[in-house]
Backbone bond lengths (Angstrom), bond angles and torsions (degrees), N, CA, C in turn:
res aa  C-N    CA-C-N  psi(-1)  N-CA   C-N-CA  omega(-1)  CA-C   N-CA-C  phi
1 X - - - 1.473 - - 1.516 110.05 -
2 X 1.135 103.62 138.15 1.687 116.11 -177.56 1.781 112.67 -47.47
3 X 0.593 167.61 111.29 1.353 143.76 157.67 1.900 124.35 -109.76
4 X 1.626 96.70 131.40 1.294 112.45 -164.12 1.718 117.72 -94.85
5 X 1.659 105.57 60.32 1.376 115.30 179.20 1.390 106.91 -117.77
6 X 1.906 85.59 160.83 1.612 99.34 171.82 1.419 97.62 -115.27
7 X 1.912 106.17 123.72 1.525 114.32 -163.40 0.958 118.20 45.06
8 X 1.544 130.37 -115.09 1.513 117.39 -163.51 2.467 91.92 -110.42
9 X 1.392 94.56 12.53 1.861 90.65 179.77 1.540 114.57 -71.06
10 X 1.005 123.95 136.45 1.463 118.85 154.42 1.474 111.01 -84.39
11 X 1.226 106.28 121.43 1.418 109.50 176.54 1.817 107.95 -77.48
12 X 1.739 105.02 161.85 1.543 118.62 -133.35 2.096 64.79 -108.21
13 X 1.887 83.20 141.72 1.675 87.37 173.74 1.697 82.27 -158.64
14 X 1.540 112.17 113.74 1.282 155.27 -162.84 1.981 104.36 -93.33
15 X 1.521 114.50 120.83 1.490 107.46 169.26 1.132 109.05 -117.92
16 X 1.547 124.24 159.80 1.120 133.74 144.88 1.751 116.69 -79.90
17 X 1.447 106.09 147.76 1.722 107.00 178.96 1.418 117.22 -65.83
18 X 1.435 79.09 -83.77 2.109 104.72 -172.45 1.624 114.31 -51.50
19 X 1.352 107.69 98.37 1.877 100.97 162.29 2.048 98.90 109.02
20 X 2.077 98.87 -12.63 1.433 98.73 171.79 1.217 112.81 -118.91
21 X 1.507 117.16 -23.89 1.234 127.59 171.71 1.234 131.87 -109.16
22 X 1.302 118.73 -39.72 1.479 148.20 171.22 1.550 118.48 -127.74
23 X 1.310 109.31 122.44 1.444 115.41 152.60 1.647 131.18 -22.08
24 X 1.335 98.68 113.73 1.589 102.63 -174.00 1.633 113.78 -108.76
25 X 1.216 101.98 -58.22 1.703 112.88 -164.55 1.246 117.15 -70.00
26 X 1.709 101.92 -57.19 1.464 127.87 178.78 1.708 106.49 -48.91
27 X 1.397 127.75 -58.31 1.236 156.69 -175.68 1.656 93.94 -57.44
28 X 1.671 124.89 -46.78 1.798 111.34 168.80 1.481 113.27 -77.92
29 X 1.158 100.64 -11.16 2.149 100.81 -172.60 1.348 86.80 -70.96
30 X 1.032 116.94 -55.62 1.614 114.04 -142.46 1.719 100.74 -70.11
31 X 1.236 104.93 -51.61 1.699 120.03 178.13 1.373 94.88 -52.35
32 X 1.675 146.29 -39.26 1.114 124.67 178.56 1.231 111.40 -70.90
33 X 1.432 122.96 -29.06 1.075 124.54 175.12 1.664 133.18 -56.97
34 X 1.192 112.06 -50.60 1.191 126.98 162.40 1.331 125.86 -58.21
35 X 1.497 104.73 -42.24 1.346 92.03 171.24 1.478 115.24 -93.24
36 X 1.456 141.34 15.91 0.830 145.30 150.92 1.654 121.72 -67.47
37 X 1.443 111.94 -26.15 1.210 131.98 -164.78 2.236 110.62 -70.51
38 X 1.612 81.22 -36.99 1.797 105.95 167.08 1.746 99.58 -42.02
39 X 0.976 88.44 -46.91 2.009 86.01 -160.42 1.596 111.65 -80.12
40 X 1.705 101.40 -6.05 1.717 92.24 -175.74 1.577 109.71 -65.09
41 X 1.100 119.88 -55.60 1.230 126.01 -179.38 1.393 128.71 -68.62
42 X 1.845 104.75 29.57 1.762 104.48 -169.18 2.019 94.82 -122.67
43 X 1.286 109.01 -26.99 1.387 100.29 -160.43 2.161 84.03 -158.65
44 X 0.953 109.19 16.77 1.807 97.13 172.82 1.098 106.37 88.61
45 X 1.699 134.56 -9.65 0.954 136.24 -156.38 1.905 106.70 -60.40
46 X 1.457 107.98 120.88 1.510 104.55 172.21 1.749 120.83 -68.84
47 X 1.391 110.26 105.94 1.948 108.72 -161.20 0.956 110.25 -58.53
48 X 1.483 131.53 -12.97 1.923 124.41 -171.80 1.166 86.31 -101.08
49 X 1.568 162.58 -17.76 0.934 151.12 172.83 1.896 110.60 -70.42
50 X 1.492 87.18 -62.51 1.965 91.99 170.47 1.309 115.57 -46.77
51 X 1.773 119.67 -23.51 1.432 88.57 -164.75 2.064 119.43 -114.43
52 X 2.357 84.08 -1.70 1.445 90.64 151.02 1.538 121.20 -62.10
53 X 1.931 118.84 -45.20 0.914 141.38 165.20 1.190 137.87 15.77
54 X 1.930 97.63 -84.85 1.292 145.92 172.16 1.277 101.73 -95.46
55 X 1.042 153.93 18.56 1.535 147.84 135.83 1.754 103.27 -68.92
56 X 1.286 98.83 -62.51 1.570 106.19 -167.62 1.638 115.62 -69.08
57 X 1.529 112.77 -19.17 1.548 108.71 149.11 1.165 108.17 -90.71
58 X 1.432 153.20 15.67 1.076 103.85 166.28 2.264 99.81 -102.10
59 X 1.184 94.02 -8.08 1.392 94.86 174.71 1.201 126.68 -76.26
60 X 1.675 114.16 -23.66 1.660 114.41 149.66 1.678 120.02 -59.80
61 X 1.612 107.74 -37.26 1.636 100.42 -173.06 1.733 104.48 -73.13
62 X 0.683 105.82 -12.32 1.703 128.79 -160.37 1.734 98.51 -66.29
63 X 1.564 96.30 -67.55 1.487 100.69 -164.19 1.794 91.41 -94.66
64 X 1.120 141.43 -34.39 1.514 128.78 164.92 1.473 109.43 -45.65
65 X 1.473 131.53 -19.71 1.624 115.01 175.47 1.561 129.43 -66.70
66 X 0.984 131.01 160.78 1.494 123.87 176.49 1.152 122.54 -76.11
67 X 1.662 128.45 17.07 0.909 140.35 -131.58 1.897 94.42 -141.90
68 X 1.121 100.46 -19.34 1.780 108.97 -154.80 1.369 106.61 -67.50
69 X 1.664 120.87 -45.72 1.340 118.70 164.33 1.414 117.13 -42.67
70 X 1.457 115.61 -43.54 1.308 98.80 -179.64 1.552 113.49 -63.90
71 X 1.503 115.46 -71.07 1.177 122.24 167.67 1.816 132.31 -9.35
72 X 1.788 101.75 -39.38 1.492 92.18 -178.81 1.265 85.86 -103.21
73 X 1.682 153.34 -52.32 1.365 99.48 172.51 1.479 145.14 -50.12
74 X 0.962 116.35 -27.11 1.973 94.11 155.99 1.318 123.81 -104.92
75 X 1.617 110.55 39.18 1.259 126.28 172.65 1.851 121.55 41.06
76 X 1.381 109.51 53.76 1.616 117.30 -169.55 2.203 68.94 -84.19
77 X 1.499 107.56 150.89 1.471 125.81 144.41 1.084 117.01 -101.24
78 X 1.946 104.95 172.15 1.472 88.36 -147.19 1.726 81.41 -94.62
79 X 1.276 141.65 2.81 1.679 132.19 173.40 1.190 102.44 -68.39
80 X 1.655 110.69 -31.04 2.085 98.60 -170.64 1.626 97.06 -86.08
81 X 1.448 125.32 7.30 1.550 109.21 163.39 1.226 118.01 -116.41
82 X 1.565 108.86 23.77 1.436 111.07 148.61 1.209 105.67 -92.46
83 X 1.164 140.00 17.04 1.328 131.79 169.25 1.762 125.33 -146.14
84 X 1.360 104.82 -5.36 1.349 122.85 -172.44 1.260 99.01 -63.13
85 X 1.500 124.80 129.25 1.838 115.51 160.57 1.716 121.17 -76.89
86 X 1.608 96.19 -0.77 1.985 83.99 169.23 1.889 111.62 71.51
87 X 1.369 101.91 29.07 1.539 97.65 -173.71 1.740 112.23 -78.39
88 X 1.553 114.56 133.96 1.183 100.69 177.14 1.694 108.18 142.51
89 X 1.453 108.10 162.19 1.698 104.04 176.72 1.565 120.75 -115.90
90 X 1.648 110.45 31.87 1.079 108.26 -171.59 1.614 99.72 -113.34
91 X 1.467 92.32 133.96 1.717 116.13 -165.13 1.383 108.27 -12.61
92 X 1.559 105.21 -70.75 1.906 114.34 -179.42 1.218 99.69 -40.10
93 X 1.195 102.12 -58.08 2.071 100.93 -151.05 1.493 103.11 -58.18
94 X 1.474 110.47 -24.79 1.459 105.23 -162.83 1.890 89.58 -70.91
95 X 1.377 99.75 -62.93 1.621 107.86 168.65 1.420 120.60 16.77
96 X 2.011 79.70 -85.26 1.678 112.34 -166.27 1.828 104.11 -65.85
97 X 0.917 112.42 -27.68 1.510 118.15 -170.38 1.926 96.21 -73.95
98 X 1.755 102.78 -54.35 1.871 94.34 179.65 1.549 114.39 -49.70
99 X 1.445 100.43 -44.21 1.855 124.57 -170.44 1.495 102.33 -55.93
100 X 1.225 106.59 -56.04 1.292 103.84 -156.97 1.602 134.92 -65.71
101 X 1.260 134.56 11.26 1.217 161.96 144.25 1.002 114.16 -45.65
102 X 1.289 110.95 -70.87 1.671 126.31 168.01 0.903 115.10 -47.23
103 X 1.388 117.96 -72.98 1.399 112.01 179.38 1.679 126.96 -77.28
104 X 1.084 108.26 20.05 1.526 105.65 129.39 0.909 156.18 -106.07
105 X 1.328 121.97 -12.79 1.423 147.36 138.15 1.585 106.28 -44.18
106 X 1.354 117.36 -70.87 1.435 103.25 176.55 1.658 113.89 -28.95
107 X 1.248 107.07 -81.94 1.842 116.98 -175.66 1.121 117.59 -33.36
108 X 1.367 124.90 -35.33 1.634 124.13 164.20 1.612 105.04 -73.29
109 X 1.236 128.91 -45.21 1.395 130.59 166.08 1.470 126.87 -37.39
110 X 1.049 94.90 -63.17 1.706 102.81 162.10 0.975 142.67 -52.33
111 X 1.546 105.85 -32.54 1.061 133.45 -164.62 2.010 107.72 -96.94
112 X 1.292 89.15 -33.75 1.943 86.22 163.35 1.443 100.30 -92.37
113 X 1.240 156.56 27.74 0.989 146.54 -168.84 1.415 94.78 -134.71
114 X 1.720 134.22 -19.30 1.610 121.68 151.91 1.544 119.70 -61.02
115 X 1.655 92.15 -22.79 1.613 106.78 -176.86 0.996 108.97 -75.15
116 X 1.273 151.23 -47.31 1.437 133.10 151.22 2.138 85.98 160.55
117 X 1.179 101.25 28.35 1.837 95.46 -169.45 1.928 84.98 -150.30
118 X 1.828 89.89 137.42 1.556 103.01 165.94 1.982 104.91 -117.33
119 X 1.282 101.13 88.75 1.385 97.17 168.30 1.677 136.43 -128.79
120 X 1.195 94.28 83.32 2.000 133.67 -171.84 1.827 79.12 -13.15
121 X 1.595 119.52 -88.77 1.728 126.60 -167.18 1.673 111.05 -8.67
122 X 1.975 93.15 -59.63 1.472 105.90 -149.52 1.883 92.45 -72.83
123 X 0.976 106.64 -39.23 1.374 112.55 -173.58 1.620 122.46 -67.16
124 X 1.554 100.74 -5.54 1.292 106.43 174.63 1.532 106.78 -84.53
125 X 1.411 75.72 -50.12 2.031 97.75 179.12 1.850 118.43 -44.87
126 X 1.163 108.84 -32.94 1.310 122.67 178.83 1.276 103.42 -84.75
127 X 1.477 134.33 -43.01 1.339 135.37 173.57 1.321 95.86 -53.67
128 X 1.006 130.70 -65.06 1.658 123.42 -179.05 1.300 130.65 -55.09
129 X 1.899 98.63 -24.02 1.969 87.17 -169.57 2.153 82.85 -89.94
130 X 0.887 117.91 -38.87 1.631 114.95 -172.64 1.806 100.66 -17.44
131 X 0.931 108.22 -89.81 1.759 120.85 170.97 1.282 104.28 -4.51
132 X 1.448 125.78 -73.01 1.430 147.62 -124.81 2.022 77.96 -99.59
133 X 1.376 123.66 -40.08 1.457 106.38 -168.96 1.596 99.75 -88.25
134 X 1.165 98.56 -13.31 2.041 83.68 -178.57 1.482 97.88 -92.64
135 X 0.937 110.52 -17.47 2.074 95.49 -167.60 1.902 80.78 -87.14
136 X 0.885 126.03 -30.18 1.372 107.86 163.50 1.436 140.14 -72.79
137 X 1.355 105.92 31.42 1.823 134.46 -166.96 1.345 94.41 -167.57
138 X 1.399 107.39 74.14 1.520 105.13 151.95 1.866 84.08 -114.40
139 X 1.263 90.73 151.97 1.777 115.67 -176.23 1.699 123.76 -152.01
140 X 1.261 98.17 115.66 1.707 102.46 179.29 1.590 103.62 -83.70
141 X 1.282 107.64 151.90 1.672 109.90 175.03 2.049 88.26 -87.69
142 X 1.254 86.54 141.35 1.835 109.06 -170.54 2.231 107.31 -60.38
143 X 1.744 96.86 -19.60 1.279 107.33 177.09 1.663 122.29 -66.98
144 X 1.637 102.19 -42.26 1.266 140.36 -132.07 1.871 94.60 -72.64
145 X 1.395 127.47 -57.71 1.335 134.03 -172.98 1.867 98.73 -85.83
146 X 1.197 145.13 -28.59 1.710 138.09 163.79 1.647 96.06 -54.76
147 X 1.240 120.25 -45.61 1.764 116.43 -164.36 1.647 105.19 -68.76
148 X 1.637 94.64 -52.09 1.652 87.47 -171.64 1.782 112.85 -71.92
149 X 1.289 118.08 -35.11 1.404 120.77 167.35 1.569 102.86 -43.98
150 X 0.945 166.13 -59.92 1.315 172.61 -153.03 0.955 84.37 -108.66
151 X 1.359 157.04 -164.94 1.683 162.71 -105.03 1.835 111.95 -18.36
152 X 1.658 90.56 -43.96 1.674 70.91 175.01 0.979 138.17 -112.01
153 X 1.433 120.75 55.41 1.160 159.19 156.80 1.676 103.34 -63.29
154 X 1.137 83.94 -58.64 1.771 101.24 -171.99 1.505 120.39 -112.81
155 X 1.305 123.77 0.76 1.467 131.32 170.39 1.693 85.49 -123.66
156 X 1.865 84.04 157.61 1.293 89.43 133.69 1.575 154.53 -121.24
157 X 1.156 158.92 63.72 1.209 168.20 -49.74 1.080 128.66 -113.59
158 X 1.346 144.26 127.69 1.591 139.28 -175.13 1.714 107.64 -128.14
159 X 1.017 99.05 173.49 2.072 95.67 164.03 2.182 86.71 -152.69
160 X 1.306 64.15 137.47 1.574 96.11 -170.99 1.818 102.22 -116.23
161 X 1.422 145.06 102.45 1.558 112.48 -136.52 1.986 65.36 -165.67
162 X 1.399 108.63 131.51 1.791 120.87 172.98 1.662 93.56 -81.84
163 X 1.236 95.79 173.01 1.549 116.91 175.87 1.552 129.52 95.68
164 X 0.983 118.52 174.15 1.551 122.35 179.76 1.357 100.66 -30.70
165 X 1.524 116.57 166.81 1.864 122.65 162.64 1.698 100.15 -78.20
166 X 1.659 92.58 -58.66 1.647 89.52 -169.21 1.250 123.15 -57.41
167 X 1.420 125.73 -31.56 1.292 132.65 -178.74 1.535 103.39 -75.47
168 X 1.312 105.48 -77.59 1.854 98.20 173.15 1.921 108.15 -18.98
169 X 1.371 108.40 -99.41 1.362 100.17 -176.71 1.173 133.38 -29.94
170 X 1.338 132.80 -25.08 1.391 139.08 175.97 1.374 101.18 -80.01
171 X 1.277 137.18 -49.65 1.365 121.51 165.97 1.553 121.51 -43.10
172 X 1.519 110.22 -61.22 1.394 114.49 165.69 1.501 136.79 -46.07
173 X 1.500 99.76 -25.03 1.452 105.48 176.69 1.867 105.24 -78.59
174 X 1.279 100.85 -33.47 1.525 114.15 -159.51 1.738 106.64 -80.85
175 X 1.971 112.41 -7.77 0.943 93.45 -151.16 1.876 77.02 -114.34
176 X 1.426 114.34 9.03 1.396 106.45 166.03 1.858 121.44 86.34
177 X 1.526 92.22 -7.39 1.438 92.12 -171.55 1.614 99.54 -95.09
178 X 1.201 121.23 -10.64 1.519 97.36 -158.29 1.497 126.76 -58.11
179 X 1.191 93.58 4.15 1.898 86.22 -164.15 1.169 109.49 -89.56
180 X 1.440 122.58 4.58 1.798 148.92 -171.54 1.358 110.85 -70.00
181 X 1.880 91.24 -45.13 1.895 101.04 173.84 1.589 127.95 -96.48
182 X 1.158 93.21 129.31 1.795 105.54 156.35 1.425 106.51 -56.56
183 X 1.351 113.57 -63.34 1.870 84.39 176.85 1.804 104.92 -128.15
184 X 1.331 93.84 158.44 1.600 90.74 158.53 1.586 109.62 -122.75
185 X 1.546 120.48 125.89 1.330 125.69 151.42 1.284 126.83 -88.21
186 X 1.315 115.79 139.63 1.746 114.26 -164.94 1.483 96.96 -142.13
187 X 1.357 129.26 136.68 1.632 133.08 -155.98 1.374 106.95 -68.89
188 X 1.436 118.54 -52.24 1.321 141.56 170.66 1.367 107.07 -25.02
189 X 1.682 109.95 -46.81 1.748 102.87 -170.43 1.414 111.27 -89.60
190 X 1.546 102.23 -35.35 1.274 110.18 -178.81 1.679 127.98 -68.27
191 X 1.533 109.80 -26.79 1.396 114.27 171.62 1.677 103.53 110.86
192 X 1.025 126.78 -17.49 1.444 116.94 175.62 1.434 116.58 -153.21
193 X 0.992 140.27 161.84 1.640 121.17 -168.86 1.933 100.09 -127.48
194 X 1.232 98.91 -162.67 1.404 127.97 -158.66 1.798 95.88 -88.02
195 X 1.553 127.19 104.80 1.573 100.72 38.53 1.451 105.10 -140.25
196 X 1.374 116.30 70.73 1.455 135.47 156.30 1.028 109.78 -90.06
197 X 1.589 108.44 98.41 1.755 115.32 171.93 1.203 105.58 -41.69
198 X 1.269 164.66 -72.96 1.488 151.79 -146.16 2.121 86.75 -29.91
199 X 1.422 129.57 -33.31 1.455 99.68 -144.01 2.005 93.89 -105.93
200 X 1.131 94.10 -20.08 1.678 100.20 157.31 1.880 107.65 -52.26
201 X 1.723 111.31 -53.45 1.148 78.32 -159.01 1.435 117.85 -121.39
202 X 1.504 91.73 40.72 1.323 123.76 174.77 1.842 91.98 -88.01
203 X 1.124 115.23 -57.74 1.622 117.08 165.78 1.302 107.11 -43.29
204 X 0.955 134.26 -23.49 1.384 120.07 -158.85 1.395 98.42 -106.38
205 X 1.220 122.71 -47.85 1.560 113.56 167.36 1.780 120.73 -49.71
206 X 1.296 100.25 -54.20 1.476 99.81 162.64 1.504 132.60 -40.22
207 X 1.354 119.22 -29.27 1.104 133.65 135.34 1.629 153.36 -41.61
208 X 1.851 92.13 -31.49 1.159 112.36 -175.74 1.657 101.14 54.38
209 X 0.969 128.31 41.85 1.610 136.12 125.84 1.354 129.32 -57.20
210 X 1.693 117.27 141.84 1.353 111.29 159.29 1.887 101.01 -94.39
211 X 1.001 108.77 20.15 1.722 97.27 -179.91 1.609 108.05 68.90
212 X 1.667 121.25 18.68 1.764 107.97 166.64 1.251 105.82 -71.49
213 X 1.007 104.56 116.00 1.869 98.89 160.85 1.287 119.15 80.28
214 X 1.555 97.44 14.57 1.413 110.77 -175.89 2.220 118.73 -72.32
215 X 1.087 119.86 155.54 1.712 97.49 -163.76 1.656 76.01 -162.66
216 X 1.689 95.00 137.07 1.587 113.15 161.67 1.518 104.37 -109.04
217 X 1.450 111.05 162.11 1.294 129.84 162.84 1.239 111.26 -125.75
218 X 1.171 105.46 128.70 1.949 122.24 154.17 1.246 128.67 -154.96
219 X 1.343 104.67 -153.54 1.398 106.05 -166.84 1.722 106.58 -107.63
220 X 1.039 116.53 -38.00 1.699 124.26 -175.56 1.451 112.37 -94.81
221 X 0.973 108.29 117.96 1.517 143.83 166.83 1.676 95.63 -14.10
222 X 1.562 91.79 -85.86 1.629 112.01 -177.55 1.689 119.70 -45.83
223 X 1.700 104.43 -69.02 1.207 96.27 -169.33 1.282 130.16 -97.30
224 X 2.024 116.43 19.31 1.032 127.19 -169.93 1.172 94.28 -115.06
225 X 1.515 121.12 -54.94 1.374 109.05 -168.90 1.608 135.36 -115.69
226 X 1.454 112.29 -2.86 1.159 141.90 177.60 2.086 88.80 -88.78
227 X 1.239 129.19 -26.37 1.337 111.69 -157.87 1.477 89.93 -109.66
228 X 1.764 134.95 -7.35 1.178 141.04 169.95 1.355 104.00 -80.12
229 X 1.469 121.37 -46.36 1.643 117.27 177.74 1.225 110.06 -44.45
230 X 1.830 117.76 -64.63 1.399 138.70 -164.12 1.574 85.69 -45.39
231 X 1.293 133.37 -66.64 1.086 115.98 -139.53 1.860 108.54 -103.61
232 X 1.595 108.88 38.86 1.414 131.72 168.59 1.438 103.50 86.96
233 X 1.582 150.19 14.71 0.910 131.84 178.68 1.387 120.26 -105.02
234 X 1.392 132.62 166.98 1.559 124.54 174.81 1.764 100.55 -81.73
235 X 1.468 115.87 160.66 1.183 131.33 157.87 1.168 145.60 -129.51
236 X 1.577 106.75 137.95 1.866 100.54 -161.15 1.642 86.36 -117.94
237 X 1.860 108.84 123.63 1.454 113.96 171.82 1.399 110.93 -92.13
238 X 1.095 130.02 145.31 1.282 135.59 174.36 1.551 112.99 -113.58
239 X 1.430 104.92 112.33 1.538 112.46 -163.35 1.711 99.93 -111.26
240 X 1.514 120.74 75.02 1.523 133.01 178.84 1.915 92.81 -47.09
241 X 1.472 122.92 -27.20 1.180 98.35 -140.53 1.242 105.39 -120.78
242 X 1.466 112.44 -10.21 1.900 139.90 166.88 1.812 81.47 81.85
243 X 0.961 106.46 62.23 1.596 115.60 155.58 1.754 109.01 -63.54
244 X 1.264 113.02 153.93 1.462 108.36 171.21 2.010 94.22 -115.27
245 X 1.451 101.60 130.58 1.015 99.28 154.62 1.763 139.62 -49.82
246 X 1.352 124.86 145.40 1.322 128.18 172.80 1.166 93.96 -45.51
247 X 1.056 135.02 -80.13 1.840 142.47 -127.44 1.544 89.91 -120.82
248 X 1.319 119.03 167.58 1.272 129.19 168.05 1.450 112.56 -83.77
249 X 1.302 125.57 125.11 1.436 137.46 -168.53 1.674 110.55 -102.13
250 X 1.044 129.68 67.29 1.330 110.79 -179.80 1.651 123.98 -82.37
251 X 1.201 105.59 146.30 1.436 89.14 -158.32 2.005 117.17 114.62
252 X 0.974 105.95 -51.74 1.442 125.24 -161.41 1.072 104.05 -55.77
253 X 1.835 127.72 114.18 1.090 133.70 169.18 1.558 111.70 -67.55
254 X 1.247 119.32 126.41 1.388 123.35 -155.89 1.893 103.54 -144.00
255 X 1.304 121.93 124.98 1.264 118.96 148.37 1.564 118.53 -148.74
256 X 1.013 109.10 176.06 1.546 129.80 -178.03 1.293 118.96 -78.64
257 X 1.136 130.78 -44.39 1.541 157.35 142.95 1.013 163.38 -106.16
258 X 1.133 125.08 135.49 1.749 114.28 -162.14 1.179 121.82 -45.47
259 X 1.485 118.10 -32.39 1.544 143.56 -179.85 1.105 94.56 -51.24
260 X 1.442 143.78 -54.27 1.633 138.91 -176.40 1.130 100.92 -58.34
261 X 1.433 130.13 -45.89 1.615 132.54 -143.16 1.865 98.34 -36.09
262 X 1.270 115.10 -54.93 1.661 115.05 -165.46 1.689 111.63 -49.96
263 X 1.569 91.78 -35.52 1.799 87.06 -176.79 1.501 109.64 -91.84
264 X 1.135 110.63 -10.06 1.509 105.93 -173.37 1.884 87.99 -80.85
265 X 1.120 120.05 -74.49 1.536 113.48 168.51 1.604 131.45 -7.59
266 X 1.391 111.44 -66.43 1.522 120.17 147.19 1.366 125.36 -21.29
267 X 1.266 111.27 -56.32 1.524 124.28 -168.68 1.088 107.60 -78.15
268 X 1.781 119.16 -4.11 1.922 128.14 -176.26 1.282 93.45 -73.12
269 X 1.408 114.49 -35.23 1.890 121.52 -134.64 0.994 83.75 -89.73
């Protein structure tokens, strides 16, 4: 087996969760979906319509809250606060946790009310089943636990992952890998998220790394791997979806699957 040390070091190799490890987007479509599906049979309501709908209110109530600055610095979305429980004693969270009732009920509200129906009950009811259909779609990508079983052998491993604490970890717990990492950083605890190097190399100290040879993986351009450069590390993007970059990237360690990750790594050294 290859191994990627300096002398007897394992060099520090940093993940992102959502979209690198676990299913993010796909996993809220569907939960809107389903629970949009409740309302077909109450008033005619068409469910792929309700549940584009109520996405797009809840992403207006989302960023109209007083709350949103906080929110996009540690990058909470507004689908994981239709479902986030808000655990914690820090001012926002307490906030988002009073707020957040409301504003989920609103987003289903609104959201039957493009549909051509205002009904407060059903819209509560949907605020409630939303939760109950996404925590029932937690999903590992089938790559995600073969890569890290083999990598840390020879790295050593962190997850570096934006969003709530409680929500982050509950994904991570749910998605079975955690026991892979030496550390996990999550924005929520730390105070600012990705891709403000301070939280790269806040991982990296946690590590007790000097950052040689140190390399993140994710999924976003910006805040995975453009915010790992800034803050001295190499980056491996993982493009599940053969995205084309904005700009021309030359250079850009790039694959499709985790399954590459070892050779794309190689090709850092």
């Amino acid at each position: 087996m290859w191994l990627a040390t300096v002398g007897a070091v394992k060099r520090a190799l940093l993940f992102d969760l959502d979209e690198t490890l676990v299913v993010e987007e796909a996993a809220a479509v569907a939960a809107f979906e389903a629970t949009a599906s409740v309302a077909s049979g109450r008033h005619g309501v068409d469910a792929a319509r309700l549940a584009i709908s109520a996405r797009v209110r809840a992403r207006e109530l989302w960023r109209a809250a007083p709350t949103y600055a906080f929110c996009n610095s540690i990058q909470i979305s507004s689908w994981e606060g239709l479902w986030c429980r808000f655990e914690g004693d820090e001012p926002n969270v307490r906030a988002l946790r009073t707020w957040s009732p409301t504003y989920r009920r609103e987003a289903w509200r609104l959201g039957l009310v493009d549909e051509g129906t205002d009904d407060i009950p059903l819209a509560e009811e949907l605020a409630e089943r939303f939760p109950l259909e996404r925590r029932a779609r937690h999903e590992v990508f089938p790559d995600a636990e073969p890569a890290l079983a083999e990598l840390r052998e020879s790295h050593r491993l962190a997850l570096v992952t934006n969003g709530a604490s409680c929500l982050q970890r509950e994904k991570l717990a749910a998605s079975g890998l955690g026991d892979y990492f030496e550390v996990v950083v999550v924005s929520g605890e730390f105070g600012v998220g990705k891709p403000d190097r301070s939280i790269f190399r806040h991982a990296l100290s946690q590590l007790r790394s000097d950052g040689n040879g140190a390399v993140m993986v994710g999924d976003n351009l910006t805040r995975d791997i453009d915010g790992a450069i800034a803050a001295g590390l190499e980056g491996v993007w993982i493009n599940r979806l053969g995205q084309v970059p904005p700009e021309p990237r030359p250079g850009l360690a790039e694959i499709s699957t985790l399954s590459d990750l070892p050779t794309a790594l190689r090709r850092l050294r």
